[in-house]
C-alpha positions, 0 to 999 in steps of 0.5 A: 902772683902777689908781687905780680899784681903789685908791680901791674898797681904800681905802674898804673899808679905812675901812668895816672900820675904822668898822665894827669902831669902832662894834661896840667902842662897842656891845659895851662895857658898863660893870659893873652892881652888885647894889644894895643899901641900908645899911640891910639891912647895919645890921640884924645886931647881930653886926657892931656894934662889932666892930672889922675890921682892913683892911689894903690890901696893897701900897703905898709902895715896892712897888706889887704887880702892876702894868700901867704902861702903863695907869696900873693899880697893885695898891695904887691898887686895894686902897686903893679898895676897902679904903676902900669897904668901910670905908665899908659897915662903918662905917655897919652899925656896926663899928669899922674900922681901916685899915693904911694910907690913903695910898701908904705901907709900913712898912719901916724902914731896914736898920740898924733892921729888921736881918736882917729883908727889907723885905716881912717887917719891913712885914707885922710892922708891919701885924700889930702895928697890928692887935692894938695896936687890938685887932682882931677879925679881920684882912682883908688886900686884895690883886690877883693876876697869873699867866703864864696869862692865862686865870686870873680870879675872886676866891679867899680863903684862909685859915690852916688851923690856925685853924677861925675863920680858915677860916670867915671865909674861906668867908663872904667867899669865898661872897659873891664868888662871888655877883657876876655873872660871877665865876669860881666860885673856893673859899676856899683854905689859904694858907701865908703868913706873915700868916695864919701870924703874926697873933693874930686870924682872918685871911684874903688876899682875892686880888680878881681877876687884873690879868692877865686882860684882862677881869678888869683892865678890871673891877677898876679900874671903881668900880662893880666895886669896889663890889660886891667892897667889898659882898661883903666886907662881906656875908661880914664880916657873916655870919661874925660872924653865925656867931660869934654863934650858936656863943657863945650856944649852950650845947653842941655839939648845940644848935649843929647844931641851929641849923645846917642839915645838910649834903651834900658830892659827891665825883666820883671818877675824872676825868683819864680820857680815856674815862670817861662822864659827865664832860660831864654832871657839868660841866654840874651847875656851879649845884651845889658838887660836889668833883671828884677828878682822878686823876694822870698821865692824858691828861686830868688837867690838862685836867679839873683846869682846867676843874673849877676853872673851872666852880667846882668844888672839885678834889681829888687822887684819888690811886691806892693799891695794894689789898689786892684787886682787879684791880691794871689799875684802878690807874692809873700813879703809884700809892702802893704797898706796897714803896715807900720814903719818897722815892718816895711823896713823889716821886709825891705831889709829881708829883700835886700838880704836875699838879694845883696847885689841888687843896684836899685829896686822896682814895685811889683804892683804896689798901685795902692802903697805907691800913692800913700807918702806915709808908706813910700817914705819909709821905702825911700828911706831905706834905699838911701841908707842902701845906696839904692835907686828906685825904678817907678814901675807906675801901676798908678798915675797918682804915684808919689814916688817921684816927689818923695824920692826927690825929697829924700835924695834917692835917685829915681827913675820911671818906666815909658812901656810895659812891652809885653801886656799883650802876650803874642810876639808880634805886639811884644816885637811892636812894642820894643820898636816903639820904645826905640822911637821913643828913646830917639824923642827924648834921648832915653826910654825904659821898658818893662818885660816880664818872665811868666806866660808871656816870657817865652814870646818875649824873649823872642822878640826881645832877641830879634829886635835889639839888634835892629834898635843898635842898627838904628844907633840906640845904646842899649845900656843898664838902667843905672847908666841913665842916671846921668844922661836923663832929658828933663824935656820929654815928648811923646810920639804924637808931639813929633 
């Protein structure tokens, strides 16, 4: 009976195993790219002799992150993908140079580079053959890997400092995003010495995560490397695209006009456990909304990841002492009134930390401390240091923001609506399309919803009016992409 029951075990041990064998052969798909042909890439005249400098980051001594059990190297990586992309450039008609084609560095030795680190005297290399070669702009390829293997999606980033980097970073960035099942991650501010250093628009394209298992099955598929090469090239492209129209335009106006007008969503208020809508505006995932997370909530990093995840763009909704108002909205960790430099900085660093991917912050109320120059200084202080923007919710009229912001050389953007300070969805619905008339005066418009008792209504509105605001030929974009397309020339409805 014994050897019964052991034989039945045994046989149902090698089923569980050929059944589990065969479901891993049957459930694994190698990655399908989006096809294309070189001919819709040859058709643009903007990328004819353009020279694009690629720099495949990594290589010789340093092979970036790594899985070494598997043979996946970080340099192996960017060097495939790096020539791929060379390839589709070449044939559309630009002049590629590459920083390297083989396992090389350029690090000298100590009694050459001086004082000079190994990783610093190489990026200075590869900066030099860049402009030696007289590059337009400067493309550096690399693979990320973090503790949190959850993390996954493809991200750019840019020089803050420098508008031309910035839209390159957003057109590379837009393409990646448009490959199937990639995270929906933003072009980001990046405070790297390359972008820092480098005389032409430069952007770090961070191509996926090697230590997310699915990403690190893709990245190292040629077809995967295909489609990010094709991405690359396509956000190539319309960046020279772009460049194109702004220097045949005569003037600034004659720039908008070319250009569609844009709408930017900022969703105040999420990190509370309890305010509504908060699922219904992650389901609005098909849109690029700005959710602003407030700090020290049960929920703050919880929203925050889950908004980065679904593609959001996620700003710090920083809580600022008001002039009125009921002082229980506040929330904890606010900017208030008496509070010296070190403590705002403090409670800015502590925000900044339970929201680290945050591109930029907004005030929660604040109609007090957003007047005072001896409090917002320090506020702006710090967003520099960050490589964060600053949205202007405008709780006061006598805001300082704008002059101080400038002053230190932050960039700074404000609010035209709040959409939702009436709750029914009828207002809310009213509101949107206003601030769609809006956009079409002055070429751009950001308004201001909320999660809370309203949310719910406005998430509805939200839901069945975009959609009317893109028939009209509105972008609907982030509010980081505005950064480069404001109209100093406003109008109000009422100018006509």
């Amino acid at each position: 009976m014994k050897k019964l029951r052991l034989l039945v075990i045994k046989k149902r041990v090698l089923y569980l195993f050929i059944l589990s064998f065969l479901t891993l052969i049957l459930t694994y798909t190698e990655y399908k790219p989006i096809t294309t042909t070189f001919g819709e890439l040859m058709a643009p005249i903007c990328i004819i002799n353009k020279k694009v400098f690629l720099d495949p980051g990594h290589g010789g001594e340093d092979p970036g992150c790594n899985d070494p059990r598997l043979g996946i190297y970080e340099e192996d990586i960017n060097l495939k993908v790096a020539s791929k992309t060379r390839e589709i450039l070449t044939k559309a008609g630009a002049e590629v140079i590459m920083s390297r084609e083989s396992d090389k560095d350029y690090v000298l030795p100590k009694a050459l580079r001086g004082d000079m680190t190994k990783k610093r005297c190489d990026l200075t290399t590869r900066i030099s053959i860049a402009e030696e070669g007289k590059a337009d702009v400067f493309v550096s390829l690399h693979v990320n890997a973090t503790r949190k293997r959850s993390y996954a999606g493809a991200e750019t980033f840019y020089n803050p400092a420098e508008p031309d980097s910035v839209l390159l970073a957003q057109n590379i960035q837009k393409h990646l995003r448009s490959i199937p099942d990639m995270t929906k991650r933003i072009p980001k501010p990046g405070n790297y010495f390359l972008l820092k250093n480098a005389s032409m628009p430069s952007v770090i394209v961070e191509m996926g995560y090697l230590s997310n298992s699915k990403e690190k099955e893709l990245l190292v598929q040629e077809s995967y490397q295909e489609a990010l090469a094709l991405a690359i090239s396509r956000g190539l492209i319309d960046y020279f695209k772009d460049c194109t129209l702004r220097l045949e335009s005569p003037s600034v106006t004659d720039v908008i006009a070319i250009q569609k007008p844009k709408v930017a969503i900022i969703i105040d208020d999420l990190g509370h456990p309890y305010n509504k809508g908060v699922e219904e505006i992650m389901a609005l995932h098909k849109y690029p909304l700005t959710l602003a997370v407030m700090p020290n909530m049960e929920k703050t990093v919880e929203h925050a990841l889950r908004a980065e995840k679904n593609g959001f763009e996620v700003l710090i909704h920083m809580p600022m002492e008001p002039e009125y108002g009921n002082s229980n909205w506040l929330g904890p960790g606010a900017i208030k009134n008496k509070m010296s430099r070190q403590e705002i900085t403090l409670n800015l660093r502590k925000a900044l930390d339970q929201i680290p991917n945050a591109v930029g912050l907004n005030n929660h109320m604040g109609s007090l401390v957003t007047q005072k120059r001896e409090l917002m200084l320090p506020v702006m202080e710090f967003l520099k240091e960050n490589y964060l923007f600053y949205v202007d919710s405008r709780t006061s009229e006598k805001t300082v923001c704008r002059d101080i912001a400038g002053e230190v050389g932050v960039p700074y953007t404000e609010r035209t609506l709040f959409l939702d300070n009436q709750y029914d969805y009828a207002s809310i619905k009213r509101e949107i399309l206003k601030l769609g008339q809006l956009a079409q005066l002055n070429g751009y418009a950001i308004g201001i919803g909320h999660v809370g008792p309203q949310g719910l209504n406005t998430a509805k509105a939200l839901a069945d009016t975009l959609p009317l605001l893109e028939e009209q030929g509105i972008d609907l974009v982030f509010v980081s992409e505005l950064f480069v397309e404001q109209n100093p020339f406003k109008k109000t409805i009422s100018d006509g």
